[in-house]
TORKOL-144541 format. One record per residue (C-alpha): z, y, x; residue in three letters; residue number from 1. Coordinates in nm, 4 decimals, m for minus. Each point is the difference from the previous one (the first is absolute). Example, Ala and Ser with C-alpha at 12.3 -4.5 7.8 and 13.67 -1.06 7.14 Angstrom:
<marke><c3>0.7800</c3><c2>m0.4500</c2><c1>1.2300</c1><r>ALA</r><k>1</k></marke>
<marke><c3>m0.0660</c3><c2>0.3440</c2><c1>0.1370</c1><r>SER</r><k>2</k></marke>
***
This chain:
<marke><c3>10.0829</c3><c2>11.8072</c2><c1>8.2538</c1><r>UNK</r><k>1</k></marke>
<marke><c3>0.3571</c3><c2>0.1573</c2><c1>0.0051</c1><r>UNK</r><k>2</k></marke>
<marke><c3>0.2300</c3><c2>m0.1557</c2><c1>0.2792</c1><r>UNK</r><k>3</k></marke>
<marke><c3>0.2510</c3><c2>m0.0727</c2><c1>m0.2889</c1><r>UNK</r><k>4</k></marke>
<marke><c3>m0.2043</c3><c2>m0.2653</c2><c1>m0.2104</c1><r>UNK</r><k>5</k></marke>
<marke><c3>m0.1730</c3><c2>m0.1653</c2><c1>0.3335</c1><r>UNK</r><k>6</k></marke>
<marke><c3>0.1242</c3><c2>m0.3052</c2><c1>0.1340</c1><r>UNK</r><k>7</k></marke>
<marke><c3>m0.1537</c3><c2>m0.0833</c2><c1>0.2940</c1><r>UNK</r><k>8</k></marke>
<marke><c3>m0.0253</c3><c2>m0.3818</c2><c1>0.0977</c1><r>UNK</r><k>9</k></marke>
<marke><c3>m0.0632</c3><c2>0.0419</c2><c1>0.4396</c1><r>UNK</r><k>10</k></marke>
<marke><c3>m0.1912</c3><c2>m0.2442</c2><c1>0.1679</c1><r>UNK</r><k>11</k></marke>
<marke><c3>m0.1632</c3><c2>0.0013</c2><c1>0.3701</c1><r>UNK</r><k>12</k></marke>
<marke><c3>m0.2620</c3><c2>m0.2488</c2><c1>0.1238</c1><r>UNK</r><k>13</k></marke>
<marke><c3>m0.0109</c3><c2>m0.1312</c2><c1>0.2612</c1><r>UNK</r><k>14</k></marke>
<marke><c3>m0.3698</c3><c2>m0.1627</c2><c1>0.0293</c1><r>UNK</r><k>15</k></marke>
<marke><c3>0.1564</c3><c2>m0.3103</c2><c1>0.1548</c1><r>UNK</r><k>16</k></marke>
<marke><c3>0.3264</c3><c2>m0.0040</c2><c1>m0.2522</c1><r>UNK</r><k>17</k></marke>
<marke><c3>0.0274</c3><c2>0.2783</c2><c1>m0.2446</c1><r>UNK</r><k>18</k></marke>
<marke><c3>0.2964</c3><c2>0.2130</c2><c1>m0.1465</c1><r>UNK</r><k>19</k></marke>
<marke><c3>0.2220</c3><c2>0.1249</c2><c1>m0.2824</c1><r>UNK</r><k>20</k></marke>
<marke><c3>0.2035</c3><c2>0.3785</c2><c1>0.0054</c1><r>UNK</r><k>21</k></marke>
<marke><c3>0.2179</c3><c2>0.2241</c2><c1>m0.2011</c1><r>UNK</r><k>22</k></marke>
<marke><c3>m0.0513</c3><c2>0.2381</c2><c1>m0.2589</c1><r>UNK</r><k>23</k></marke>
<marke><c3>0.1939</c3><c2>0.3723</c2><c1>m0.0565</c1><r>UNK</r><k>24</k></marke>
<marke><c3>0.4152</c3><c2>m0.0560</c2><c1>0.0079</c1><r>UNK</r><k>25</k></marke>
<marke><c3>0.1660</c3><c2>0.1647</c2><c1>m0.2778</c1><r>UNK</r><k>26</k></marke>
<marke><c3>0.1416</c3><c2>m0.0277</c2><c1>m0.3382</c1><r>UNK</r><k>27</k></marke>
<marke><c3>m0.3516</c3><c2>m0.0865</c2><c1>m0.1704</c1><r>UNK</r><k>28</k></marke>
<marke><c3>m0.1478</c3><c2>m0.1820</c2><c1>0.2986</c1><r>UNK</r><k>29</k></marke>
<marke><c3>0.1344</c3><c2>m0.1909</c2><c1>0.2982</c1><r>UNK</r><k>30</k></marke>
<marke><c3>m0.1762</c3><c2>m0.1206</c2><c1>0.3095</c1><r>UNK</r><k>31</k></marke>
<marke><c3>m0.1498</c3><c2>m0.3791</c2><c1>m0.0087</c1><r>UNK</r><k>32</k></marke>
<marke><c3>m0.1129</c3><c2>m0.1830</c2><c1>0.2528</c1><r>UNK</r><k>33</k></marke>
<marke><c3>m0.0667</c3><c2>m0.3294</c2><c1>0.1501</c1><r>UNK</r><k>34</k></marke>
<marke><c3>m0.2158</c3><c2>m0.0627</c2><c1>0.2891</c1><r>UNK</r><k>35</k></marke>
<marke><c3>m0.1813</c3><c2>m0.2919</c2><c1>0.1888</c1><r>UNK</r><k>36</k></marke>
<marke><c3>m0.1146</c3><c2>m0.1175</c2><c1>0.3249</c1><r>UNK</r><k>37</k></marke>
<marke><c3>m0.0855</c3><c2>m0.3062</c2><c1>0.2466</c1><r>UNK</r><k>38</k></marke>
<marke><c3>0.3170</c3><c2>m0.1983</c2><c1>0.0510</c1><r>UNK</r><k>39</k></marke>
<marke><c3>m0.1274</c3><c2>m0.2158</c2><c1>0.3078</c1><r>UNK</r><k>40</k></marke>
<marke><c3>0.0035</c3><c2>0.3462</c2><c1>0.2229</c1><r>UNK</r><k>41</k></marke>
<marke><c3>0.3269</c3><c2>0.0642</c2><c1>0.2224</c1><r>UNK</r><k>42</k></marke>
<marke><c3>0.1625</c3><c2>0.3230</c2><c1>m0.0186</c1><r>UNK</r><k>43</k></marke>
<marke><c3>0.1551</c3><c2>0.1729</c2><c1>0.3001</c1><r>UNK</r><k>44</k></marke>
<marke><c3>0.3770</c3><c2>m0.0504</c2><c1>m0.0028</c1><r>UNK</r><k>45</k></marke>
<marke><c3>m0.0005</c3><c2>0.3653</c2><c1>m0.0118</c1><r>UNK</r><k>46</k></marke>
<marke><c3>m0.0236</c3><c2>0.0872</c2><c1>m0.3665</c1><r>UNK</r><k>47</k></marke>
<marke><c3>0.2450</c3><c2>0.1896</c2><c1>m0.0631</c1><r>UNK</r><k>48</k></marke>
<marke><c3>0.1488</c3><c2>0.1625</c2><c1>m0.3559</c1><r>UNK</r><k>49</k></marke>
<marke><c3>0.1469</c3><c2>0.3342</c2><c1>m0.0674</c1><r>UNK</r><k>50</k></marke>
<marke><c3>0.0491</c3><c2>0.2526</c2><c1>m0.3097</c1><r>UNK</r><k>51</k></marke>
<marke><c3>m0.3216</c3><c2>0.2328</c2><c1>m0.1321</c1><r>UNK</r><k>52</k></marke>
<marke><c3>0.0984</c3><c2>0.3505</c2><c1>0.0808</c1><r>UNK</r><k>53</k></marke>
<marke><c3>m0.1667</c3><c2>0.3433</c2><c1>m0.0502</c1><r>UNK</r><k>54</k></marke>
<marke><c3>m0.1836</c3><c2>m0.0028</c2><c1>0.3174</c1><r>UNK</r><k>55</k></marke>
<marke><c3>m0.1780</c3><c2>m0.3560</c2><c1>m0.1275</c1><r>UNK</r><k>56</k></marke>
<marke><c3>m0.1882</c3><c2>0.1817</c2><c1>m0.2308</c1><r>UNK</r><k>57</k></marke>
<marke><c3>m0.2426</c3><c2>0.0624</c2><c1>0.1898</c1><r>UNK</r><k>58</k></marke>
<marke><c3>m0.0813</c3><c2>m0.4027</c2><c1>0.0771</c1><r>UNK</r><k>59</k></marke>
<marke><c3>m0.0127</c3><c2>m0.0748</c2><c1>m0.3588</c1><r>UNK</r><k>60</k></marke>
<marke><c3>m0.2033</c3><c2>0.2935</c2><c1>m0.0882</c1><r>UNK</r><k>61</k></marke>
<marke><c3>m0.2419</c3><c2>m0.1716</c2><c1>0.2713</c1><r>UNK</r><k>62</k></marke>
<marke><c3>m0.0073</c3><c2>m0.3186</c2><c1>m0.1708</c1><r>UNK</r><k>63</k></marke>
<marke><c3>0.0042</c3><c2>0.1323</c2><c1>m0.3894</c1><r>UNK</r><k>64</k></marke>
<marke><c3>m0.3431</c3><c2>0.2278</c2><c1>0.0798</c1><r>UNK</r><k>65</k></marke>
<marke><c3>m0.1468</c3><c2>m0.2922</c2><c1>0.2069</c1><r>UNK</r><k>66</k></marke>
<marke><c3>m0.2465</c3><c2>m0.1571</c2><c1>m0.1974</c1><r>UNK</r><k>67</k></marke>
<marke><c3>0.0160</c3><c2>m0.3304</c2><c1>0.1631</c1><r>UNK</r><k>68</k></marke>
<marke><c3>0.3694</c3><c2>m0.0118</c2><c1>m0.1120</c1><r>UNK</r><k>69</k></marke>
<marke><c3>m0.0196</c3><c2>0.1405</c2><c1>m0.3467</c1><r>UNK</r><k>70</k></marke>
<marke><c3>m0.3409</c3><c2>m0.2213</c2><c1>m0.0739</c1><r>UNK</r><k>71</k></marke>
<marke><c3>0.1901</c3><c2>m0.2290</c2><c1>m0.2560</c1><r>UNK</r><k>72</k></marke>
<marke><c3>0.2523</c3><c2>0.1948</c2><c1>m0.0811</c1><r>UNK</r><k>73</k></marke>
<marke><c3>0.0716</c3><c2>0.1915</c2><c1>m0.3485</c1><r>UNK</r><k>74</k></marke>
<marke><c3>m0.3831</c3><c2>0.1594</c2><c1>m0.0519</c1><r>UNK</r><k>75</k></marke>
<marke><c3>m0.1000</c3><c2>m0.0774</c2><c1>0.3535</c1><r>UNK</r><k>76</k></marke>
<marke><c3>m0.0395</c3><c2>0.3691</c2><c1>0.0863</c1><r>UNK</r><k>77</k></marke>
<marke><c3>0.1682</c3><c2>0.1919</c2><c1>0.3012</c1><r>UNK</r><k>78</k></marke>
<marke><c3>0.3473</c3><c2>0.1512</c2><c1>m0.1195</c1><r>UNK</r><k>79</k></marke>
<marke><c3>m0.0376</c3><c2>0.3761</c2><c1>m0.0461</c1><r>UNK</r><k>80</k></marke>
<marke><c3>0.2657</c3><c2>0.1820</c2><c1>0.1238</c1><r>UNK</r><k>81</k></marke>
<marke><c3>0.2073</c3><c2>0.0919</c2><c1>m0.2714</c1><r>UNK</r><k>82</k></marke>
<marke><c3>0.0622</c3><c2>m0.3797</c2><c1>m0.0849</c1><r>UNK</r><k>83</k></marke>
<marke><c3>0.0828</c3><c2>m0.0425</c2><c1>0.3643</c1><r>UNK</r><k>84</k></marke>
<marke><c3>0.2666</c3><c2>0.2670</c2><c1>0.0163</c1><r>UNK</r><k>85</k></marke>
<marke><c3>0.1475</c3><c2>m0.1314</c2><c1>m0.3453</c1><r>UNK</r><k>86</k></marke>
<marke><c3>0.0401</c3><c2>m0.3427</c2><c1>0.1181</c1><r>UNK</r><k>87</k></marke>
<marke><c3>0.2172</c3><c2>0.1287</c2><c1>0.3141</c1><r>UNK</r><k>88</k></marke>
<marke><c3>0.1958</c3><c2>0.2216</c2><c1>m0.1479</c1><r>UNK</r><k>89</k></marke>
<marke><c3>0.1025</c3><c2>m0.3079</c2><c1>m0.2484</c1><r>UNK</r><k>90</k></marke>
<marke><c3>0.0558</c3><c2>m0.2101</c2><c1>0.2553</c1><r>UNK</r><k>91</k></marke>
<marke><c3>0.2126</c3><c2>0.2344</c2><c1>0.2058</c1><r>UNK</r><k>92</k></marke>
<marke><c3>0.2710</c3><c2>0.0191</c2><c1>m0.2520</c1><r>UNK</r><k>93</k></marke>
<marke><c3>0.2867</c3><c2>m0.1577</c2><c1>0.0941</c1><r>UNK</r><k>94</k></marke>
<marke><c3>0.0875</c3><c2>m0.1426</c2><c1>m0.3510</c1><r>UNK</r><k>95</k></marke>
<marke><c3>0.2572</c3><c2>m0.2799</c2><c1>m0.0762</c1><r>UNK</r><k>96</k></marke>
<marke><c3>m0.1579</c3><c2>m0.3321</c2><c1>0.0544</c1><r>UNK</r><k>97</k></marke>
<marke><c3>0.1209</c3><c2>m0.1589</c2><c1>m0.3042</c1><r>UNK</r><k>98</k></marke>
<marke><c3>m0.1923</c3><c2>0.2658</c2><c1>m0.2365</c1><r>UNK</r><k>99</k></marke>
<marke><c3>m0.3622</c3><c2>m0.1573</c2><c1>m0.1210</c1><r>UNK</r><k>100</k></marke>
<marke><c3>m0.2493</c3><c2>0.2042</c2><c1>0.1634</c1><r>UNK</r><k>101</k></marke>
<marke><c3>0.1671</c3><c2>0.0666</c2><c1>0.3133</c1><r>UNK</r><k>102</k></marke>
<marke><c3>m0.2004</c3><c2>m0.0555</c2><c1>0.3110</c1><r>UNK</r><k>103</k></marke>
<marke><c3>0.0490</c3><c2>m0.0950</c2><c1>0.3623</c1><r>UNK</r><k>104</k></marke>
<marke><c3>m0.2683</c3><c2>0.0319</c2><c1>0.2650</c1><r>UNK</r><k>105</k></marke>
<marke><c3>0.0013</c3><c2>m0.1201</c2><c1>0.3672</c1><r>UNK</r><k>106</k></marke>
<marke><c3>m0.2741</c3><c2>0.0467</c2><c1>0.2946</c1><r>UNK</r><k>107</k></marke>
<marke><c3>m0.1046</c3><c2>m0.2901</c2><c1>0.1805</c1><r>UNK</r><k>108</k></marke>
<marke><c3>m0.0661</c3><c2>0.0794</c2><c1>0.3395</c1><r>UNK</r><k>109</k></marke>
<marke><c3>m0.0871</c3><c2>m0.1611</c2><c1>0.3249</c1><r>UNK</r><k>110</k></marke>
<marke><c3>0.0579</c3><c2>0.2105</c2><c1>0.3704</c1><r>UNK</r><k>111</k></marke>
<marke><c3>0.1818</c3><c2>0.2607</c2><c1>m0.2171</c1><r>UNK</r><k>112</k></marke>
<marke><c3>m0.3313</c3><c2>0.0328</c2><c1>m0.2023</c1><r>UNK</r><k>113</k></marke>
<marke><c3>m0.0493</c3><c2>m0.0247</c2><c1>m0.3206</c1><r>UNK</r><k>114</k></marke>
<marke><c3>m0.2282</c3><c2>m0.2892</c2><c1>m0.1063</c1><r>UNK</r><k>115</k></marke>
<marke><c3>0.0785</c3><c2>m0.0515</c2><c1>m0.3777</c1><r>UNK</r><k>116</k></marke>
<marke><c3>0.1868</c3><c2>0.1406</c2><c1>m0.3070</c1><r>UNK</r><k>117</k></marke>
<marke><c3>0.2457</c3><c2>m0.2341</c2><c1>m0.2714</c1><r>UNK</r><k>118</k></marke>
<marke><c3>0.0832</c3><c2>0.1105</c2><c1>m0.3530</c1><r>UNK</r><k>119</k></marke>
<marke><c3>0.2852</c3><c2>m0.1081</c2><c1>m0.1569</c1><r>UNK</r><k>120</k></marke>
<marke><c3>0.0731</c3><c2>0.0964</c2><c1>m0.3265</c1><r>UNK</r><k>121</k></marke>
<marke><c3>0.2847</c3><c2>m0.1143</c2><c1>m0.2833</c1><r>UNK</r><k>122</k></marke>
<marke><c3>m0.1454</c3><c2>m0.1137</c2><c1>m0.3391</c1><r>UNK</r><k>123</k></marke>
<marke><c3>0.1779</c3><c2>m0.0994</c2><c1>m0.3196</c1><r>UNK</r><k>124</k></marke>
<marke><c3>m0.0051</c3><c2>m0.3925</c2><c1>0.1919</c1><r>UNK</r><k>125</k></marke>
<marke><c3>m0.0815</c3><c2>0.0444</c2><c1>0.2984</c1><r>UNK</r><k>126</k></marke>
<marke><c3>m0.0155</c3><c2>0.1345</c2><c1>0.3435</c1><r>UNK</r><k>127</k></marke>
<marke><c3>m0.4006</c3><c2>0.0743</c2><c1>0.0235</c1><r>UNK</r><k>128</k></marke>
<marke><c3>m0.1723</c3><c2>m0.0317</c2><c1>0.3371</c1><r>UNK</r><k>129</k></marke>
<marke><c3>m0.3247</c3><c2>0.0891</c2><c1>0.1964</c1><r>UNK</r><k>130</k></marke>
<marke><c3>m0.1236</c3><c2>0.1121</c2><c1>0.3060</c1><r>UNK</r><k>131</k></marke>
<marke><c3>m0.2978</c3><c2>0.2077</c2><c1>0.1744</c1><r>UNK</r><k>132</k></marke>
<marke><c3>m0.1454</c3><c2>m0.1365</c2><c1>0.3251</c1><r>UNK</r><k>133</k></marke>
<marke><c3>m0.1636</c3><c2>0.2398</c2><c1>0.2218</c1><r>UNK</r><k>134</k></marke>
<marke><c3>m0.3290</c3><c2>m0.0858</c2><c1>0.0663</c1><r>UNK</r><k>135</k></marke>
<marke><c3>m0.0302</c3><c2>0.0304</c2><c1>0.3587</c1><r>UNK</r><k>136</k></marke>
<marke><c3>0.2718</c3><c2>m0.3041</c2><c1>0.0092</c1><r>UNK</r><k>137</k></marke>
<marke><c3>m0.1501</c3><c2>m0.2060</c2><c1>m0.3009</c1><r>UNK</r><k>138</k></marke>
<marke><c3>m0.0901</c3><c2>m0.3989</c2><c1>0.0776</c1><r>UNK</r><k>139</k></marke>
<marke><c3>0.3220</c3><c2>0.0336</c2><c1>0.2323</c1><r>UNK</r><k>140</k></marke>
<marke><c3>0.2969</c3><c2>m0.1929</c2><c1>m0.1827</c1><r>UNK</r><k>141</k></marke>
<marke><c3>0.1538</c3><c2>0.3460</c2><c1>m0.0897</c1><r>UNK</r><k>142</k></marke>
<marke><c3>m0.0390</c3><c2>m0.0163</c2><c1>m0.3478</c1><r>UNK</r><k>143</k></marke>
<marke><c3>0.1949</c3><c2>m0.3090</c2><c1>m0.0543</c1><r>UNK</r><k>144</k></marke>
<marke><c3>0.2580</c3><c2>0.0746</c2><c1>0.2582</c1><r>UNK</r><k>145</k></marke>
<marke><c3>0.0640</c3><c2>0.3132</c2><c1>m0.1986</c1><r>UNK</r><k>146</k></marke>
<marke><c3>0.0417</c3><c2>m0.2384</c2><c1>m0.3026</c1><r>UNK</r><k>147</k></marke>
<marke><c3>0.2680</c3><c2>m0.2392</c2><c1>0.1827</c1><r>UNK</r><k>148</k></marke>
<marke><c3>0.1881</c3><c2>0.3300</c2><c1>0.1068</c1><r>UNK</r><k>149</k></marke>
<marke><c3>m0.0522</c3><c2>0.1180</c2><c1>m0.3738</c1><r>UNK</r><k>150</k></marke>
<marke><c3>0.1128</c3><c2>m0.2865</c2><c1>m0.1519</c1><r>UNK</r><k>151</k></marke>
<marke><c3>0.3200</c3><c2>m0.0397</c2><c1>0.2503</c1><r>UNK</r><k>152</k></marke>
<marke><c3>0.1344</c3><c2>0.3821</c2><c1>m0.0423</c1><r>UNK</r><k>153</k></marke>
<marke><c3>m0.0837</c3><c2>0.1021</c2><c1>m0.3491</c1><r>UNK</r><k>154</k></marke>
<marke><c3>0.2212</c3><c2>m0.1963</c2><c1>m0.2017</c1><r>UNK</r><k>155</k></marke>
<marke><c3>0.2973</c3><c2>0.0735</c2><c1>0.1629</c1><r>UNK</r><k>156</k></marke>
<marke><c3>m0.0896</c3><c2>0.3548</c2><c1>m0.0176</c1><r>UNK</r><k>157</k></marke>
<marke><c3>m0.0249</c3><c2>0.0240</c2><c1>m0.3663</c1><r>UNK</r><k>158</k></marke>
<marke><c3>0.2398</c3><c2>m0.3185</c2><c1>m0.0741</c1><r>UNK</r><k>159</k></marke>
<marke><c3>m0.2392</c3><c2>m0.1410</c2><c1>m0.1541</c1><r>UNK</r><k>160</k></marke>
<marke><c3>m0.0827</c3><c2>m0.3947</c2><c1>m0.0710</c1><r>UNK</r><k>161</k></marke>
<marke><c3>m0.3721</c3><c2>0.0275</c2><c1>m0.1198</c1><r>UNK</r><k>162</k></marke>
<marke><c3>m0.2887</c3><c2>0.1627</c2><c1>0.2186</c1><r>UNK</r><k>163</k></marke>
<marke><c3>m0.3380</c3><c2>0.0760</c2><c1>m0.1719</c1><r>UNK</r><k>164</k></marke>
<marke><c3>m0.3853</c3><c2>0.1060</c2><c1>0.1286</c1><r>UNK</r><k>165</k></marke>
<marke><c3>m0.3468</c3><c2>0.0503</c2><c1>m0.1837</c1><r>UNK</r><k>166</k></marke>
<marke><c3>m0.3113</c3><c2>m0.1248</c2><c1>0.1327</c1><r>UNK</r><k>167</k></marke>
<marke><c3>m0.3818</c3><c2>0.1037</c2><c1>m0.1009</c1><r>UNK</r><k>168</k></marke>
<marke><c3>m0.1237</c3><c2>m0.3371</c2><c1>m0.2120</c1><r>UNK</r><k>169</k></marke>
<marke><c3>m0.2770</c3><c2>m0.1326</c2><c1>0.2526</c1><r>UNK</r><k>170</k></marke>
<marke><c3>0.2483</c3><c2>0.0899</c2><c1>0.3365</c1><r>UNK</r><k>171</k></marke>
<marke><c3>0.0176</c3><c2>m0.3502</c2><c1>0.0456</c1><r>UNK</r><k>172</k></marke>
<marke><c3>0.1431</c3><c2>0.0715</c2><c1>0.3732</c1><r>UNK</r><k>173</k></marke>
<marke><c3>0.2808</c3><c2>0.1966</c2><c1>m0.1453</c1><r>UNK</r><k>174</k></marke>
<marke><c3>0.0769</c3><c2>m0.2585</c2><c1>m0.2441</c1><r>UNK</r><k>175</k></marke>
<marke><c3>0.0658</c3><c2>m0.2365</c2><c1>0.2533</c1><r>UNK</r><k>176</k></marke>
<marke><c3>0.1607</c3><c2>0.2290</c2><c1>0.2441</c1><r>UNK</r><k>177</k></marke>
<marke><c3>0.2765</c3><c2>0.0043</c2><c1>m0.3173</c1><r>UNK</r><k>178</k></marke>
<marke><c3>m0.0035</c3><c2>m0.3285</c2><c1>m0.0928</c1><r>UNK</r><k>179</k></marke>
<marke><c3>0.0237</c3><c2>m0.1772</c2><c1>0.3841</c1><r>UNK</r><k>180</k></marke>
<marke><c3>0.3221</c3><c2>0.2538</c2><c1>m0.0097</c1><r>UNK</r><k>181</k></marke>
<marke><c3>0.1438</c3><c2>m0.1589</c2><c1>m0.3473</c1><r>UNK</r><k>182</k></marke>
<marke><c3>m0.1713</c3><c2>0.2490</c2><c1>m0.2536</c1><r>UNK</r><k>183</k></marke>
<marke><c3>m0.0536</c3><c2>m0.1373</c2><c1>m0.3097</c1><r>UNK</r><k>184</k></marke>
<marke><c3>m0.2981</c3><c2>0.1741</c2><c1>m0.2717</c1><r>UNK</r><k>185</k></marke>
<marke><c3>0.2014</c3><c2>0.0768</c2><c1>m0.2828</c1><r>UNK</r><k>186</k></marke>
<marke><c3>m0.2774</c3><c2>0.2169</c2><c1>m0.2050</c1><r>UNK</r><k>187</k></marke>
<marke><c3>m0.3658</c3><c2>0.1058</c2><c1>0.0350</c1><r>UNK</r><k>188</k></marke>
<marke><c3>m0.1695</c3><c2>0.2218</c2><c1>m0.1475</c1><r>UNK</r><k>189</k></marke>
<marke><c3>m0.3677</c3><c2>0.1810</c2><c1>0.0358</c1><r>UNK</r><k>190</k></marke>
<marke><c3>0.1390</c3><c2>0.2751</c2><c1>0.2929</c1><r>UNK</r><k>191</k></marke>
<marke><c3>0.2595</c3><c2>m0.2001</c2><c1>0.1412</c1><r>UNK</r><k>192</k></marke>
<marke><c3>0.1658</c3><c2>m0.3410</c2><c1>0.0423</c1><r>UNK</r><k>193</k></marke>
<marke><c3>0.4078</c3><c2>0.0244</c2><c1>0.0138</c1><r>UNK</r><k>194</k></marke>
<marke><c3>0.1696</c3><c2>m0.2306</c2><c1>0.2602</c1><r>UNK</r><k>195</k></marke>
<marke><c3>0.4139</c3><c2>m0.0442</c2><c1>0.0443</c1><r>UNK</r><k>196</k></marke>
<marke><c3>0.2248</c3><c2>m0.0876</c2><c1>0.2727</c1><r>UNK</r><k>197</k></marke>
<marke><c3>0.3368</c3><c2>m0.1292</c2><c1>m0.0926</c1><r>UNK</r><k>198</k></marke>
<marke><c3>0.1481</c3><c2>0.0606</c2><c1>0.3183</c1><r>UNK</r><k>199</k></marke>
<marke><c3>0.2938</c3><c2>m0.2470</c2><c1>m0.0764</c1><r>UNK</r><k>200</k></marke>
<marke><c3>m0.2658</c3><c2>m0.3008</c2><c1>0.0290</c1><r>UNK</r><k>201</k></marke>
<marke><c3>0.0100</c3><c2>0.1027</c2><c1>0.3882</c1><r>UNK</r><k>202</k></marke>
***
């Protein structure tokens, strides 16, 4: 299927939780994600946030051709590398914030490694959100601590007042990883369910 005319809905799973991921950033297609796991595990106070940059490609071409990751996500088939490369090179263009397609991505990492990707990305409405977990640190509390620091730095960063994230219907952990945070399920449809954030409710 061309690149062009694919729009990849990510999700990872987690067998104890389960996950949502992006698709391809770029005028036709924009990454998507949202993401879930366990809220009753602590996470280190060492999470830490910083910018994606070239040399992160690397990490999220490790977690787009892992299976476990990519399991619920678009057709639930390792990324090939061609839709890997695309997706970076979207996402590494610095382009004005306030233009709709325009993403943002930031590593999560803890001791200066990286543990998990967020996707950021302006829509007509919204600021859309998600996240990948790496495996080795699922069940951990590091998916929803990504989501508080998410949820805390986005909106400023696009001046934005409404946040947004797409779930799998059936990622009932996800769902209430939103909701518990002040999502509300605005639409639902057969691929996805559509949840929004107004951040002024905080």
């Amino acid at each position: 299927m061309n690149e062009s005319s694919r729009k990849i809905v990510v999700a990872a799973h987690d067998p104890d939780t389960g996950f949502n991921g992006p698709v391809p950033v770029g005028p036709t297609h924009h990454c998507r994600l949202s993401t879930l796991e366990s809220e009753h595990k602590l996470v280190p106070p060492s999470l830490e946030m910083r910018p994606f940059h070239a040399a992160d490609a690397e990490f999220f071409a490790a977690l787009a051709s892992d299976e476990r990751v990519v399991r619920f996500i678009g057709f639930g088939q390792p990324w090939n590398q061609q839709d890997i490369d695309s997706c970076v090179e979207a996402a590494m263009q610095n382009q004005d914030p306030m233009h709709v397609g325009t993403s943002r991505w930031f590593v999560a990492t803890m001791a200066k490694q990286p543990v998990g990707l967020i996707f950021s990305t302006r829509q007509e409405s919204s600021i859309e959100i998600g996240y990948w977990v790496s495996p080795a640190h699922w069940g951990r509390g590091v998916g929803g601590e990504m989501l508080n620091r998410t949820m805390a730095m986005v909106p400023g960063l696009f001046g934005a007042t409404t946040l947004s994230a797409s779930v799998a219907p059936g990622n009932s952990v996800s769902a209430t990883l939103l909701a518990n945070r002040g999502f509300i399920l605005k639409a639902r449809t057969d691929e996805l369910d559509q949840y929004l954030f107004d951040v002024r409710s905080q």
